[in-house]
N, C-alpha and C positions, 0 to 999 in steps of 0.2 A: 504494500500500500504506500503510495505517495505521503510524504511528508512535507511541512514547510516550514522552516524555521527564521525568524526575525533576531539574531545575534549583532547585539550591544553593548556598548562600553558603558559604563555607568556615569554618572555625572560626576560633576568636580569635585574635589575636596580642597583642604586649607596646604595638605601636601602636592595635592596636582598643582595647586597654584604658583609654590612655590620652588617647584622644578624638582621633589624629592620622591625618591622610587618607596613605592609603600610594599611593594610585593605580597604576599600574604602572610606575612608575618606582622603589618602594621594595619588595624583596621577601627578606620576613622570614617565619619557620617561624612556625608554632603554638605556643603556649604549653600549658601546662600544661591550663589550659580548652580550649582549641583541640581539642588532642587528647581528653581526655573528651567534647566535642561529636562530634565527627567518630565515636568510637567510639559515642556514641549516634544518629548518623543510620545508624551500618548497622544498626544493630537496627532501626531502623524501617523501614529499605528491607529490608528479610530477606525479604517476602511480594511485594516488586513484582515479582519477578520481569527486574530486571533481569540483559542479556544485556552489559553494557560501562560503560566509566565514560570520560567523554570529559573530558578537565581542563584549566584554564589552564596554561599553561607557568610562572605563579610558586607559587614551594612550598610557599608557605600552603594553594593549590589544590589540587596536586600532593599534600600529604601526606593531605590530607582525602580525595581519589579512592583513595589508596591503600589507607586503613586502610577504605574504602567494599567497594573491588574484591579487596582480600587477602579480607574477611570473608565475601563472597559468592561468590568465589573466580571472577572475573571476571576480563577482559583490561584494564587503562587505556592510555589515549592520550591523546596530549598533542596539542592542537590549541589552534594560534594563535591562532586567535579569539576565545575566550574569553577572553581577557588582561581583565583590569581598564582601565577608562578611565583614559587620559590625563588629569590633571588638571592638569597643567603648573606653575605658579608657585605652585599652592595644596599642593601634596606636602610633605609632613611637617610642615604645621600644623594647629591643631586647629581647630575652627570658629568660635572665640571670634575669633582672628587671623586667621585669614580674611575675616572681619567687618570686622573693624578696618583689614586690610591691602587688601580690594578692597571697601569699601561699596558701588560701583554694581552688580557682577557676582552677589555672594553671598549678594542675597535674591533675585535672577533664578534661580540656578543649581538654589536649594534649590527652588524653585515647580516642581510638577508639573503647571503648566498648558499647555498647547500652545502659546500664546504667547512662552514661554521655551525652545523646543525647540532653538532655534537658539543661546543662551551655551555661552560659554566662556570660560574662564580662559586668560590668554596662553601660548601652546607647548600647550594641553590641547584635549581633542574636545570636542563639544555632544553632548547628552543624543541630539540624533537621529541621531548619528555614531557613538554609541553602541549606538542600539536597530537601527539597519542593520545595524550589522555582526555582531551574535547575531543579526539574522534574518535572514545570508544565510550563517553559519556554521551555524545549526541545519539549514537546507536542503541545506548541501553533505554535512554530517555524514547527512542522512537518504537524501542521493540513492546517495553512496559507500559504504554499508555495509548489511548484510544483517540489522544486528540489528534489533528492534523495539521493543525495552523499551530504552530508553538514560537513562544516570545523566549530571550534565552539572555537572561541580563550577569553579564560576565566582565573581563576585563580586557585591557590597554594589550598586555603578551598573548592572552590565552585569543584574541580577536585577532592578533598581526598574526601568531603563529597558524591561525586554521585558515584565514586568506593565505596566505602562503600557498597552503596545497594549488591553488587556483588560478597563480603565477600572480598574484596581486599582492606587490613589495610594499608595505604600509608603514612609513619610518614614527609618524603620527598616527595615530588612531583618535579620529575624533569623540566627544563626551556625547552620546546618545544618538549616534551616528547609526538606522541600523543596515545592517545584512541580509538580503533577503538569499536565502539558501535553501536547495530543493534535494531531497533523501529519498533517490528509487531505487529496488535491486540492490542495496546493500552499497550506491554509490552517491558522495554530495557533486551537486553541482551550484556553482554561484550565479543568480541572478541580476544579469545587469540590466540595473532600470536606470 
């Protein structure tokens, strides 16, 4: 059976603001932008016709699904997998120190080349430890549940990492920006509108 999923970054926080990696190890609410974003991605999804809202468990994610799934008046749930990547030693600094702090890891990390699939920062996942696990959480999510139109409020890596598959290099990912992604035969394909 066909699926569809609407995969989004969640809105701002006081750390997006400030140019500092939260990873999933730091989890902080939306800001003031945050929430005007997230209130403006339901208006956009008003017409998808989604049937659920499936979220990270941190609450940056969690508040963005909700003010998604209250507006459309949908169920949310909280699924693990969508957590934000493990960034490990590089969590709550910005990229300038990170630079500074790991120069051999942190032009490899930033490169969206296949070659670099495999870095990581110490204690943190690789980009491809990353994109496995949205692609076998969107799969569990599509096998276990009856809806069809599914909303997937996630983050900044876990969004660059699964465009990826799709050849679509995302150095930014924007805050409630979404994805529309289509799941047949056990295959995703990106919808370009």
């Amino acid at each position: 059976m066909k699926k569809e999923f609407y995969v989004f970054r969640h809105g701002q926080t006081d750390m997006n603001l400030a140019g500092r990696w939260q990873g999933s190890g730091i989890d902080l609410p939306l800001n003031a932008t945050g929430l005007a974003q997230a209130c403006q991605l339901a208006v956009e999804l008003k017409e998808s016709g989604l049937q659920a809202v499936f979220s990270s468990p941190l609450q940056r994610a969690v508040q963005t699904a909700r003010i998604v799934a209250d507006s459309l008046n949908v169920p949310l749930k909280i699924e693990n997998g969508l957590i934000e990547g493990c960034f490990g030693v590089a969590e709550g600094k910005t990229k300038q120190e990170i630079h500074t702090l790991f120069p051999d890891i942190a032009p490899a990390w930033h490169s969206l080349e296949e070659e670099y699939m495999d870095v990581c920062f110490e204690g943190g996942e690789t980009k491809r430890q990353i994109q496995q696990r949205i692609l076998q959480t969107l799969k569990k999510i599509a096998a276990e549940n009856d809806y069809t139109v599914i909303g997937i409020s996630a983050h900044s890596a876990v969004v660059r990492c699964f465009v990826l598959m799709f050849g679509l290099k995302l150095y930014t990912v924007p805050h409630g920006r979404p994805f529309h992604i289509c799941f047949e035969d056990d295959g995703f394909e990106l919808i370009r509108e």
